[in-house]
C-alpha positions as CSV (number, residue, x, y, z in Angstrom):
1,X,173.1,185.3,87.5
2,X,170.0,187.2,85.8
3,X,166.8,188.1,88.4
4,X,164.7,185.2,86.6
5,X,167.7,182.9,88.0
6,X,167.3,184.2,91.7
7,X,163.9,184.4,91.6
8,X,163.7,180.1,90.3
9,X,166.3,179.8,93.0
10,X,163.9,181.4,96.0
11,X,161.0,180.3,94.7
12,X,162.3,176.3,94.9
13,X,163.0,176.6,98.1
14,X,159.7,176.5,100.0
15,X,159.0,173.6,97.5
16,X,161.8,171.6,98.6
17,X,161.1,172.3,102.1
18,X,157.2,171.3,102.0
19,X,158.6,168.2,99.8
20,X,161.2,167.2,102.8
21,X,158.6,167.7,105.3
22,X,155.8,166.2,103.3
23,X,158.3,162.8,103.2
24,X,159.4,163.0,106.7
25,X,156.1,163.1,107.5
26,X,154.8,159.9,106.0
27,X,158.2,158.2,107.2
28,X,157.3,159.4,111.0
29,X,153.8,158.4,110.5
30,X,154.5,154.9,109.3
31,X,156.9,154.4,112.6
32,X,154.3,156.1,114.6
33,X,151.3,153.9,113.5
34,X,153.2,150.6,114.4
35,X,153.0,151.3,117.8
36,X,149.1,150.7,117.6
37,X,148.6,154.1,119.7
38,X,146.3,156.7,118.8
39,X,148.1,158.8,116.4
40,X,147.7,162.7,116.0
41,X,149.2,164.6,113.2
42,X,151.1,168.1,113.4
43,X,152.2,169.8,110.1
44,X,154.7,172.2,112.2
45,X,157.4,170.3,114.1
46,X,157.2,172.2,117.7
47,X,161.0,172.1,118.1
48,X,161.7,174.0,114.9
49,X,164.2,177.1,115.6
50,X,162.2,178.9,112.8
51,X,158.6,178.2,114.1
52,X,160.0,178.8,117.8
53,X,161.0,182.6,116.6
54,X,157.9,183.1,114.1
55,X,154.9,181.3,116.6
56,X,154.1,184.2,118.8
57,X,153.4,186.4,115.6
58,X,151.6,184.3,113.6
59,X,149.4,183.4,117.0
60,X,148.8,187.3,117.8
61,X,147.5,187.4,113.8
62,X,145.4,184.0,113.8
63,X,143.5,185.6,117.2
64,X,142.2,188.2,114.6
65,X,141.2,185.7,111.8
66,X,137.7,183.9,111.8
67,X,138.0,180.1,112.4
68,X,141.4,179.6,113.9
69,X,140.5,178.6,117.2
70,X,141.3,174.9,116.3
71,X,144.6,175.6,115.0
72,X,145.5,178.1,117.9
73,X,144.7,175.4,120.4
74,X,146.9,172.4,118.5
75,X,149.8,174.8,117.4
76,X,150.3,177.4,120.3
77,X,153.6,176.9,121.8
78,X,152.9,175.2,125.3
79,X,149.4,174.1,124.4
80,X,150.0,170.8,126.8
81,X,149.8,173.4,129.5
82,X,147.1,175.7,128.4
83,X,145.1,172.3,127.5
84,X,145.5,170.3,130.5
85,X,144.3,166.5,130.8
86,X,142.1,167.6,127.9
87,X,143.8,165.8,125.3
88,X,144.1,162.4,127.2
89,X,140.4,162.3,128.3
90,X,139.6,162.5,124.8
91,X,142.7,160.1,123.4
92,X,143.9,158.2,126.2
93,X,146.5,157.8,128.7
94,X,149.4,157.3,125.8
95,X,149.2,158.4,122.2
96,X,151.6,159.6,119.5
97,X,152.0,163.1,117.7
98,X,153.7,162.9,114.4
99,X,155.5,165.8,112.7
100,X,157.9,166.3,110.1
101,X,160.6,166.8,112.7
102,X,159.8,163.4,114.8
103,X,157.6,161.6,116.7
104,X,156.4,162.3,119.9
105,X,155.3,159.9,122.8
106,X,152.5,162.0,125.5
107,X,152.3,159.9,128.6
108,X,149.7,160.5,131.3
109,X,149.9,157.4,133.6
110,X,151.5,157.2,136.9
111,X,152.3,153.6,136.9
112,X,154.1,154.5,133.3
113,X,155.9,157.4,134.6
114,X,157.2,156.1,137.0
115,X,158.4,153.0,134.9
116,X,160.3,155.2,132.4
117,X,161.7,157.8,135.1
118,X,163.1,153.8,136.9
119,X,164.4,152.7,133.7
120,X,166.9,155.6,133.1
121,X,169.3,153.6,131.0
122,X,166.4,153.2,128.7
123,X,164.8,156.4,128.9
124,X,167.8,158.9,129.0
125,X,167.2,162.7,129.1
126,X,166.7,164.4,125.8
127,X,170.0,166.7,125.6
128,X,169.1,168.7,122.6
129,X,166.2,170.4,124.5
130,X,168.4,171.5,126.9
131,X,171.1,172.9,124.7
132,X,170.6,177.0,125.1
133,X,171.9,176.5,128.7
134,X,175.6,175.4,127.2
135,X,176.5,179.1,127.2
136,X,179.6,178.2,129.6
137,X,179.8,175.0,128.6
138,X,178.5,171.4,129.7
139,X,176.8,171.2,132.9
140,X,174.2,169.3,135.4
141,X,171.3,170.1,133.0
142,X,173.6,168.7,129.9
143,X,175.3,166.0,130.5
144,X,174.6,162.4,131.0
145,X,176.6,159.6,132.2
146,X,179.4,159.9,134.3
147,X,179.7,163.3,133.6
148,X,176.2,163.7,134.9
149,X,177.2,162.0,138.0
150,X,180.5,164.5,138.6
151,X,177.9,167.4,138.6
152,X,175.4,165.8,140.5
153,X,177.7,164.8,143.5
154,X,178.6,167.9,143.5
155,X,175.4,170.0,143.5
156,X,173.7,167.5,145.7
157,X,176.1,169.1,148.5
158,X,175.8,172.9,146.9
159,X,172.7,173.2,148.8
160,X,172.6,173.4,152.4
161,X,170.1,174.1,155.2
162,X,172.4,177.2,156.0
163,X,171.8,178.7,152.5
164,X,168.2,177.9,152.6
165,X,168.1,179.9,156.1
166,X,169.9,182.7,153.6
167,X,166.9,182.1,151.4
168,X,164.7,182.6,153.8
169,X,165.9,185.8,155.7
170,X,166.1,187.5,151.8
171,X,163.0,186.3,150.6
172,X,161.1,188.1,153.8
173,X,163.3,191.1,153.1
174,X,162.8,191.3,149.7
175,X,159.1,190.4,149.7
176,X,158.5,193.1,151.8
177,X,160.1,195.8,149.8
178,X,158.1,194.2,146.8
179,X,155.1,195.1,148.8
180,X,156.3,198.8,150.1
181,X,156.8,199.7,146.5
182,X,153.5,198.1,145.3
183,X,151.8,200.4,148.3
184,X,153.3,203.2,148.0
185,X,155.8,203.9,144.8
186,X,153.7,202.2,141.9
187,X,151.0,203.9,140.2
188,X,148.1,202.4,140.9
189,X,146.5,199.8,139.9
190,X,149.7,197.1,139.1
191,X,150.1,195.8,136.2
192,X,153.7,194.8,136.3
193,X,153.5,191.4,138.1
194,X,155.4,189.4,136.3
195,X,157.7,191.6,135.6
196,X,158.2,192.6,139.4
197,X,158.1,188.6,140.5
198,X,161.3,188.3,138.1
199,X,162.7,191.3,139.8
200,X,162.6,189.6,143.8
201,X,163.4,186.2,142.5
202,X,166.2,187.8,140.7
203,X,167.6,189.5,144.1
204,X,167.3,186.4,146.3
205,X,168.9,184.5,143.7
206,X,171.7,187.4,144.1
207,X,172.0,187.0,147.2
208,X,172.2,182.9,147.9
209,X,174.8,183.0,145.2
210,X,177.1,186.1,145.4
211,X,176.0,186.8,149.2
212,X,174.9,190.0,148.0
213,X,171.8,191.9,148.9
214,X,170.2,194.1,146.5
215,X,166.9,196.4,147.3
216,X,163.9,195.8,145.4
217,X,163.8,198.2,142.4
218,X,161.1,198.1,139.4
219,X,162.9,197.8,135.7
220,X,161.7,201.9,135.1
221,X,164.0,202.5,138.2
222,X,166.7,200.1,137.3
223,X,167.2,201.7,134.3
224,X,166.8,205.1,135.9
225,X,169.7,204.2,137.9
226,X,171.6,203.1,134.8
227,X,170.9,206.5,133.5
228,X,172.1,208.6,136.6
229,X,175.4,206.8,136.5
230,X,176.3,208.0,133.0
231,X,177.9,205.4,131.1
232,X,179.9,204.1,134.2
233,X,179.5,200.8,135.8
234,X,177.5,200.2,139.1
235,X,180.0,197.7,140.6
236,X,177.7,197.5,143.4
237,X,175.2,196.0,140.9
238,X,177.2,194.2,138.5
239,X,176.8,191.1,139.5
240,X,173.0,191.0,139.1
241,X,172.5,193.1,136.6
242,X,174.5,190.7,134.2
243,X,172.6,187.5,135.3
244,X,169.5,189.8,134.7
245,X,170.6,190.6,131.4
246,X,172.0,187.4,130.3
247,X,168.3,185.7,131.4
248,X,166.1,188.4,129.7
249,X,168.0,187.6,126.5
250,X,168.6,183.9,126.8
251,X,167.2,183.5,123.0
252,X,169.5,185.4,121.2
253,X,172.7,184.6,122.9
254,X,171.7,180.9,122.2
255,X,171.9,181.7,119.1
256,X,174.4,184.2,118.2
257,X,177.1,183.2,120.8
258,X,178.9,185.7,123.2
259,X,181.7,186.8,120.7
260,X,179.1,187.7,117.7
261,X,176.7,189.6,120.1
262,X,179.9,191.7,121.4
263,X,181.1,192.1,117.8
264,X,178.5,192.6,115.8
265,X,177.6,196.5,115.4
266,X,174.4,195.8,113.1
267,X,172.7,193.8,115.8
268,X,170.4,195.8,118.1
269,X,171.8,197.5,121.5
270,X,170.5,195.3,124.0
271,X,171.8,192.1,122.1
272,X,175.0,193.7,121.7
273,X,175.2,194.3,125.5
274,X,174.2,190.7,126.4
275,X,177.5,189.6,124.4
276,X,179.0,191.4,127.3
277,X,176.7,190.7,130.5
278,X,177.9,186.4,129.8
279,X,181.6,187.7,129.6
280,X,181.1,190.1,133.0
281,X,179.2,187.2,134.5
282,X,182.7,184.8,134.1
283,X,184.6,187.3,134.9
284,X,182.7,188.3,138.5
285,X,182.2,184.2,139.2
286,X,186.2,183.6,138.2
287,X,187.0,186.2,141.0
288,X,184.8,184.5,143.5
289,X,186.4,181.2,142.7
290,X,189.6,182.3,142.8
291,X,188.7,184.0,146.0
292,X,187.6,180.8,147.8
293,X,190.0,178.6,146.5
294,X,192.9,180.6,148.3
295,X,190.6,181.1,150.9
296,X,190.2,176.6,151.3
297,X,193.9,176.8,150.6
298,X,194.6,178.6,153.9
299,X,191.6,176.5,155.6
300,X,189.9,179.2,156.1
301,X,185.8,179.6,155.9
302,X,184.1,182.1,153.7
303,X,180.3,183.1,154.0
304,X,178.2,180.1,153.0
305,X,176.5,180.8,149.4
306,X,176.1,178.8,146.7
307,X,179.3,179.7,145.0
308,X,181.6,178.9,147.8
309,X,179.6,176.2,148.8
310,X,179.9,174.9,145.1
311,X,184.0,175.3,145.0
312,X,184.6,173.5,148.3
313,X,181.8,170.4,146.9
314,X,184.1,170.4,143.8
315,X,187.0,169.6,145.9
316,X,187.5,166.1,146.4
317,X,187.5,164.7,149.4
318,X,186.8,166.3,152.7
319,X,188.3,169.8,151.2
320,X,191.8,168.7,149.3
321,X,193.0,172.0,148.7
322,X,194.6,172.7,152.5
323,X,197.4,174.7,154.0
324,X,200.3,173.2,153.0
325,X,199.7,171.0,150.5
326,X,201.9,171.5,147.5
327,X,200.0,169.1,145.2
328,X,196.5,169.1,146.0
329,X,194.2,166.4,144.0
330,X,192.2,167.7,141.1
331,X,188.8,168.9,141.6
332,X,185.8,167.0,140.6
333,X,184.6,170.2,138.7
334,X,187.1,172.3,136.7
335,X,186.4,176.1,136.8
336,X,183.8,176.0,133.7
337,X,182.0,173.6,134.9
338,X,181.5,175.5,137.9
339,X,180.4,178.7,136.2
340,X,178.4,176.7,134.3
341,X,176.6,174.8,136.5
342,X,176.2,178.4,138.5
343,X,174.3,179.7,135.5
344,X,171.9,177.0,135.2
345,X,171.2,176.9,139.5
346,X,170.6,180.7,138.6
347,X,168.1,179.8,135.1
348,X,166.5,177.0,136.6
349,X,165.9,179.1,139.5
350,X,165.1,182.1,138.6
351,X,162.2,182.1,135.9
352,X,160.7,179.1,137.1
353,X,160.3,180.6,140.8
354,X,159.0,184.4,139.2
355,X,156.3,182.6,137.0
356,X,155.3,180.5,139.6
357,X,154.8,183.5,142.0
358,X,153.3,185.4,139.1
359,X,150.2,182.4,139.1
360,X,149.9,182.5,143.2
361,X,149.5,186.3,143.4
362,X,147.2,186.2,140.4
363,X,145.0,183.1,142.0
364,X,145.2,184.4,145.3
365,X,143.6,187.6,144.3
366,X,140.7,185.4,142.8
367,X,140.2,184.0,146.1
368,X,139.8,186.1,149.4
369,X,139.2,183.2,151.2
370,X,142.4,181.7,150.7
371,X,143.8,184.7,151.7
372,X,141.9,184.5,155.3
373,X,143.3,181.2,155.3
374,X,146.5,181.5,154.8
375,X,146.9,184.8,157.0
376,X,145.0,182.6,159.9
377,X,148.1,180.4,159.5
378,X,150.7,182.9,159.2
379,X,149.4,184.9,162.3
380,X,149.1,181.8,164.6
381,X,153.0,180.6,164.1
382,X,154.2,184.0,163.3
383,X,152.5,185.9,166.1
384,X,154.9,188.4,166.9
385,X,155.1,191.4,164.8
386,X,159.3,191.3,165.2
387,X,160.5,190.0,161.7
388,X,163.8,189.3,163.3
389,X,161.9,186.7,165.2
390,X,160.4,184.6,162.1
391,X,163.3,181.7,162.3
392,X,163.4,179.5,159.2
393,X,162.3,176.4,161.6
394,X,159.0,178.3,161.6
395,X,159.1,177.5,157.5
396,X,158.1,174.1,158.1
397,X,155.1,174.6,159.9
398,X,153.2,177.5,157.2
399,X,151.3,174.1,155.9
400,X,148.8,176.1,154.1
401,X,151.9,178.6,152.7
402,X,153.3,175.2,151.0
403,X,149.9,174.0,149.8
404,X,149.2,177.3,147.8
405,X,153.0,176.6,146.0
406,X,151.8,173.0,145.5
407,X,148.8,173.3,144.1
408,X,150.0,176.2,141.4
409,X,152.4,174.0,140.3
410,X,149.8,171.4,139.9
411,X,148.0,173.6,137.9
412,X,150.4,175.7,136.1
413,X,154.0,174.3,136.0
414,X,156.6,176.4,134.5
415,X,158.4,173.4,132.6
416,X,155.2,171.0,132.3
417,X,157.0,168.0,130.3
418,X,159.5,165.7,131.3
419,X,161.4,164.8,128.8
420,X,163.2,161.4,127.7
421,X,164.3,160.1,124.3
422,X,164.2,155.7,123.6
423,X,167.9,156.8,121.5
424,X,169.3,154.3,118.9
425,X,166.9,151.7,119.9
426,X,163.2,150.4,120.5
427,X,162.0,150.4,123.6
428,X,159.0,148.4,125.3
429,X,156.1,150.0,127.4
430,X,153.3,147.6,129.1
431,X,150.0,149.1,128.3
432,X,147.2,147.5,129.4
433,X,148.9,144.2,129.6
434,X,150.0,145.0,126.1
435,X,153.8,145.6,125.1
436,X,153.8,148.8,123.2
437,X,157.1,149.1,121.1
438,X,158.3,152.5,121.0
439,X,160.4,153.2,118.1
440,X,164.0,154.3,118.2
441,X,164.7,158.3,118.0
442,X,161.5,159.0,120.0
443,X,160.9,161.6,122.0
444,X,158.9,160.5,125.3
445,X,157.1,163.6,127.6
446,X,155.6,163.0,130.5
447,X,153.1,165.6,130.1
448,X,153.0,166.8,134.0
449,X,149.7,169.7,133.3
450,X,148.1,166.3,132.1
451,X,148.7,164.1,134.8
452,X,148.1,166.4,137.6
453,X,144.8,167.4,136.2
454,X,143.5,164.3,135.1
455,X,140.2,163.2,136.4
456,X,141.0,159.6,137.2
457,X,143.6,161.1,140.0
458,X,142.2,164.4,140.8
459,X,138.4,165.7,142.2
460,X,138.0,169.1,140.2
461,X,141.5,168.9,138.9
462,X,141.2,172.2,136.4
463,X,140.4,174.5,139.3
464,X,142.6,176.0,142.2
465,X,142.2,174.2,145.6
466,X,144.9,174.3,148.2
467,X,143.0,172.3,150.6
468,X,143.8,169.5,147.9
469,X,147.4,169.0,150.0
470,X,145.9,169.4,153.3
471,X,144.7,166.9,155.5
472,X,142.9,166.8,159.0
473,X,141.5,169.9,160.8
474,X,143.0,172.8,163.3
475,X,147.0,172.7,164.1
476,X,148.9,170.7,163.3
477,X,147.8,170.0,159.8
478,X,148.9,166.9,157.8
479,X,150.2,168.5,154.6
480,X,150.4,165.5,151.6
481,X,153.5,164.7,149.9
482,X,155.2,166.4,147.2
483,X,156.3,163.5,145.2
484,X,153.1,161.4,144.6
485,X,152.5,159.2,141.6
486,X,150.7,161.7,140.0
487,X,152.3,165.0,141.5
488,X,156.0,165.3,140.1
489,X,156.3,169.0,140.6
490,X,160.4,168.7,140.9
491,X,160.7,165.4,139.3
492,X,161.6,162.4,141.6
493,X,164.6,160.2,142.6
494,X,168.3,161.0,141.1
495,X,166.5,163.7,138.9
496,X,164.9,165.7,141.2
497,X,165.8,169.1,141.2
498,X,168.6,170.1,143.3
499,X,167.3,173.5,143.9
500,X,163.9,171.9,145.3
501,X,163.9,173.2,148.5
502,X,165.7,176.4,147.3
503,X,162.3,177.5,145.5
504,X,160.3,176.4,148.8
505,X,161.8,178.0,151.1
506,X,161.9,181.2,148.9
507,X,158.0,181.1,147.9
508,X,156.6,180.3,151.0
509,X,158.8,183.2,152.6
510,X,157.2,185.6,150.1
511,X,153.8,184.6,151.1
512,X,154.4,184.8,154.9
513,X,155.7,188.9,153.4
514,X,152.9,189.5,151.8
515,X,149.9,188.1,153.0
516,X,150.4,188.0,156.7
517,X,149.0,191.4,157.1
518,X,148.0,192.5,153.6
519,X,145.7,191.6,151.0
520,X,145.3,191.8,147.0
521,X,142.0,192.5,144.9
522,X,141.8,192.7,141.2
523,X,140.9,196.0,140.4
524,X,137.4,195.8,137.9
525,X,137.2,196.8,134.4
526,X,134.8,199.2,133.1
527,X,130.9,198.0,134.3
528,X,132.6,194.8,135.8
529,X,131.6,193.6,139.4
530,X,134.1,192.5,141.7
531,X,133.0,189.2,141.7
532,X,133.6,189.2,137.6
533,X,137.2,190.7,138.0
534,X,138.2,187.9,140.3
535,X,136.6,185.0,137.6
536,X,138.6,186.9,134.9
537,X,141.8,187.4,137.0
538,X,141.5,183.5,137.6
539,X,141.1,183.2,133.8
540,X,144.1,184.7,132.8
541,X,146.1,182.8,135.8
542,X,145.0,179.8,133.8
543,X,145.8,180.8,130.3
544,X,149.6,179.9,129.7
545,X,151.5,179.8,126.6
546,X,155.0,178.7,126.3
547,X,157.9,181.6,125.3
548,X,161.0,179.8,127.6
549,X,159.1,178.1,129.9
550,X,155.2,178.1,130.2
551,X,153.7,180.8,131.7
552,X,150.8,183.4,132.1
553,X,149.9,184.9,128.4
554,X,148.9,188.4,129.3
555,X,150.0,189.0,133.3
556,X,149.7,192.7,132.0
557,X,146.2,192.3,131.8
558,X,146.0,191.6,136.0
559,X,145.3,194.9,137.5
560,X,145.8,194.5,141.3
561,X,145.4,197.1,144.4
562,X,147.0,195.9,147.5
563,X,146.0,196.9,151.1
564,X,146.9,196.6,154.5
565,X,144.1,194.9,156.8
566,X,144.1,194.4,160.3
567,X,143.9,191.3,162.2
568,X,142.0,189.3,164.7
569,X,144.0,187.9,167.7
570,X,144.5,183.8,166.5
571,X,144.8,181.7,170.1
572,X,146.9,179.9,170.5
573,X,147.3,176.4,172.7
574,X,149.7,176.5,176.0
C-alpha cells in the first residue's frame, strides 16, 4: 500500500468518527427531547475510554488558553461535583444531557430519589460503570439479581461490631503516627496530604482485613525501604504493599489485564509490577482462605477480620464446614468470589475514606473554630490522657467528630452520583403531577453534590457547617440522621454500603488522633495573611475534579504546619 493510501486511510478516520457521533447525536437528542425536559447538549460522551485517558491533558492546556472557562466547567471530568446545585437552580430539579455516547437523566429531588432507589426492578444499577472492579471476577459491586443477593447476604454479616472495635483501636494508632511524622519527620510545611491520607487509610484497611498492623510510613520511605531490601521481598509487607499497588494503578490494569501487564516488557516498570501485585494479592488471600477453612473445619476460631469473617459468612448455615463432616454443603461464595468481593471492600474503602479525610483536614484548617469545637468534645468524653482507655463505646458519643464526616460528604462526596439505567424499556417518572417517560437505555444519576447543596433543602448549602447535623445545646447533643431525603451519603435501604460504619468508625477515630490535643494552620503564601491562607485552603478543599473518584484538584497546593496546644480543663457533670 503506497503512503498516499495510508495517509486517505488515517485521514478518514476522524471523519467517520465525527460522522458517527454527529448521527448518534441527533438520534439521542430526538429520544431526549420527547421527554419534554430541559435538554443540554455535550459533544464529548463523558464515559468515553479515550476522553477518560486524554481529559486531564487537554484540561491542564485549556487552563492556559483565553476563553475556555465555559468549556472547562461543562467538560471537566466530575464537574457535577465541582459545580454543585448550580446546574439545577438554573435548569431544574430533572433535565437531560445528550451526547453521542447516550443520554443522561440528572435528578435533584428527594421525593424522586427516593422513588427510583424503591423501584429497583425498574431502576437497576448501571453495571458497565462499575466494570474496572472485575479484576477477580464478579462481585457485590457487579452483579445484580440473585447473584447480587448471594454477595450481599454474605457481606451484610462480613462486618461486625468486633471488627469495627479493630477499626477503631488502628485508626487511633495509626492516626497518631500520621501526626508524629507530620511533627517531627516531614519537612516542613506539608504538602503531601493526600498522599499521606491514602497511606493511614491504606494501613487500617491492612489491618481489618489481614489482621496485620503496619507503621505509618510516607511513600519517600516506603520506597526507601524497598530500596534497602535489595530486590528481595518484604514478606512482612507484602500483603499491603500489593493492595497499594494494585489501587494506585487501578487504570491500567483495567485495561491491560494481569497477564499482559506481567508479560509485556515494552510497558513501563510500574505497570509491569502491577501485573504482579493482582497475582501476589490472590495468592496471599488464597492462603488466608485456605487457612480458615481448615481452621472452621476443626471448629476452631481465628482472629476476627474481614477475611475470616468473610469465609465463615460464605458458609452456609450456622458454619457447615465442621469437624467431622465428610461432605460439607457448598458455600454461598466460591473462593473468587471471595477474593473478589475482598478487593472491592478494600477499593471502596480505601480511596473513598483517604479523599474524604484529605477535605476534613483541609476544611478544618480553614476553620479554628471548629477545631476548638471539636477538641471541647473530644476532651470532655475522652478526658484521660491513657489511649488504652478510649473504648470504641466512647465512638458514639464524639457527635461533633461525626458531624465534621457528615457535612464533608455533604459537600464533597467522593462518588457524587448514583447511578441507575431504565434497560430495554421506558420507564415513567411523576413530575410535577406530570408522567415523564424516560426512554429505554438511559442512564439515570442521582446527582448527590446537587441534592445536598441545593437551596430548597439546605441554608448556605455551598459552605462548610458542621453544626448543620447538630441539634440542641451542651451534652448530650442530638446529632441528625445520616440517611435523610436529601442526605444519601452511603446510599439507603438494600444498597447501602456495607462498609458504612467501617469508614465511620475509622474517620471519626482519626479526628479524636489528631485534633484532641493538636491543631493545623495553613501556612501563607508570599504577602498572604493568615486569614487569606485559610479562604484559599477552603478554596481548594472545594475545587474537585474527577480522576477515579472525585476529589481535591491540587491537595499539593495545601501547605499545613501542625502544632501541639494545650488544653483547658472541660467539666464534667457527676
Amino acid at each position: 500500500m503506497s503512503f498516499f493510501h495510508v495517509f486517505l486511510v488515517f485521514s478518514a478516520l476522524p471523519l467517520a468518527f465525527a460522522g458517527w457521533s454527529a448521527i448518534t447525536l441527533v438520534q439521542n437528542y430526538k429520544k431526549a427531547s420527547s421527554t419534554g425536559l430541559p435538554i443540554t447538549i455535550r459533544f464529548i460522551s463523558p464515559g468515553s475510554p479515550l476522553w477518560m485517558m486524554l481529559s486531564p491533558l487537554i484540561m491542564r492546556i485549556a487552563e492556559y488558553l483565553p476563553f475556555t472557562t465555559s468549556f472547562i466547567a461543562t467538560y471537566r471530568r466530575g464537574w457535577e461535583a465541582r459545580e454543585r446545585c448550580r446546574p439545577h437552580v438554573k435548569m431544574g430539579d430533572l433535565f437531560m444531557i445528550c451526547t453521542p455516547g447516550g443520554n443522561w437523566l440528572k435528578v435533584c429531588h428527594p421525593l424522586i430519589t427516593s422513588d427510583i432507589l424503591k423501584r429497583k426492578w425498574c431502576f437497576e444499577r448501571d453495571l458497565d460503570a462499575f466494570e474496572v472492579l472485575n479484576i477477580y471476577g464478579k462481585n457485590l459491586a457487579t452483579s445484580q439479581g440473585e447473584d447480587w443477593n448471594r454477595h450481599r447476604k454474605v457481606s451484610a454479616a462480613t462486618f461486625t461490631e468486633k471488627n469495627h472495635e479493630l477499626v477503631w483501636r488502628e485508626s487511633l494508632k495509626v492516626g497518631r503516627q500520621m501526626l508524629e511524622y507530620w511533627l517531627y519527620r516531614f519537612p516542613k510545611p506539608v504538602r503531601t496530604l493526600a498522599q499521606d491520607t491514602r497511606v493511614f487509610t491504606l494501613n487500617v484497611l491492612a489491618a481489618a482485613l489481614f489482621d496485620k498492623s503496619y507503621p505509618f510510613e510516607s511513600r519517600e520511605e516506603s520506597e526507601a525501604r524497598e530500596r534497602r531490601a535489595v530486590g528481595a521481598k518484604d514478606a512482612a509487607f507484602g500483603y499491603r504493599d500489593s493492595l497499594c499497588t494494585i489501587l494506585r494503578q487501578i487504570v491500567p490494569i483495567m485495561v491491560f489485564g494481569e497477564q499482559r501487564l506481567r508479560d509485556s516488557w515494552w510497558l513501563p516498570a510500574s505497570w509491569r509490577r502491577a501485573g504482579h501485585a493482582v497475582s501476589d494479592f490472590r495468592n496471599y488471600v488464597t492462603e488466608l482462605i485456605n487457612e480458615e477453612r481448615a481452621l472452621l473445619a476443626q471448629g476452631k476460631q481465628n482472629t476476627p477480620n474481614l477475611v475470616t469473617n468473610l469465609v465463615r459468612a460464605s458458609e452456609e448455615g450456622d458454619g457447615s464446614l465442621k469437624a467431622g463432616n465428610p461432605k460439607p454443603k457448598q458455600a454461598i461464595l466460591t473462593k473468587d468470589e471471595i477474593i473478589s468481593d475482598l478487593f472491592v471492600f478494600a477499593f471502596a474503602g480505601n480511596d473513598t475514606t483517604a479523599i474524604t479525610l484529605t477535605h476534613i483536614i483541609a476544611f478544618m484548617a480553614a476553620r479554628p473554630d471548629v477545631q476548638d469545637w471539636v477538641s471541647e468534645e473530644i476532651h470532655y468524653h475522652l478526658y484521660d490522657d491513657d489511649e488504652t482507655k478510649w473504648d470504641y463505646v466512647n465512638c458514639a458519643e464524639l457527635k461533633r467528630c461525626w458531624a465534621v464526616v457528615y457535612e464533608t460528604l455533604r459537600l464533597c462526596h467522593p462518588l457524587g452520583q448514583i447511578v441507575k439505567t431504565t434497560g430495554l424499556r421506558p420507564r415513567v417518572l411523576q413530575y410535577k403531577r406530570q408522567s415523564v417517560v424516560i426512554p429505554e437505555k438511559t442512564t439515570v444519576e442521582i446527582n448527590l453534590p446537587a441534592l445536598q447543596t441545593h437551596p430548597l433543602y439546605w441554608d448556605r448549602g455551598l459552605s462548610w457547617q458542621p453544626g448543620n447535623f447538630i441539634r440542641g445545646a451542651g451534652y448530650p447533643e442530638i446529632l441528625r440522621s445520616d440517611v435523610m431525603s436529601d442526605f444519601l451519603p452511603w446510599s439507603v435501604g438494600r444498597g447501602v454500603c456495607p462498609g458504612k460504619r467501617f469508614s465511620q468508625v475509622e474517620l471519626v477515630a482519626v479526628l479524636v488522633a489528631l485534633f484532641r490535643d493538636h491543631r493545623v494552620e495553613p501556612v501563607p503564601e508570599k504577602g498572604e495573611s493568615m486569614q487569606e491562607a485559610r479562604q484559599r485552603v477552603e478554596r481548594h478543599a472545594k475545587d474537585v475534579e474527577m480522576r477515579l473518584l472525585n476529589e481535591m484538584r491540587e491537595p499539593e497546593r495545601v501547605a499545613l504546619r501542625w502544632y501541639k496546644v494545650e488544653q483547658r480543663v472541660i467539666e464534667r457533670r457527676p
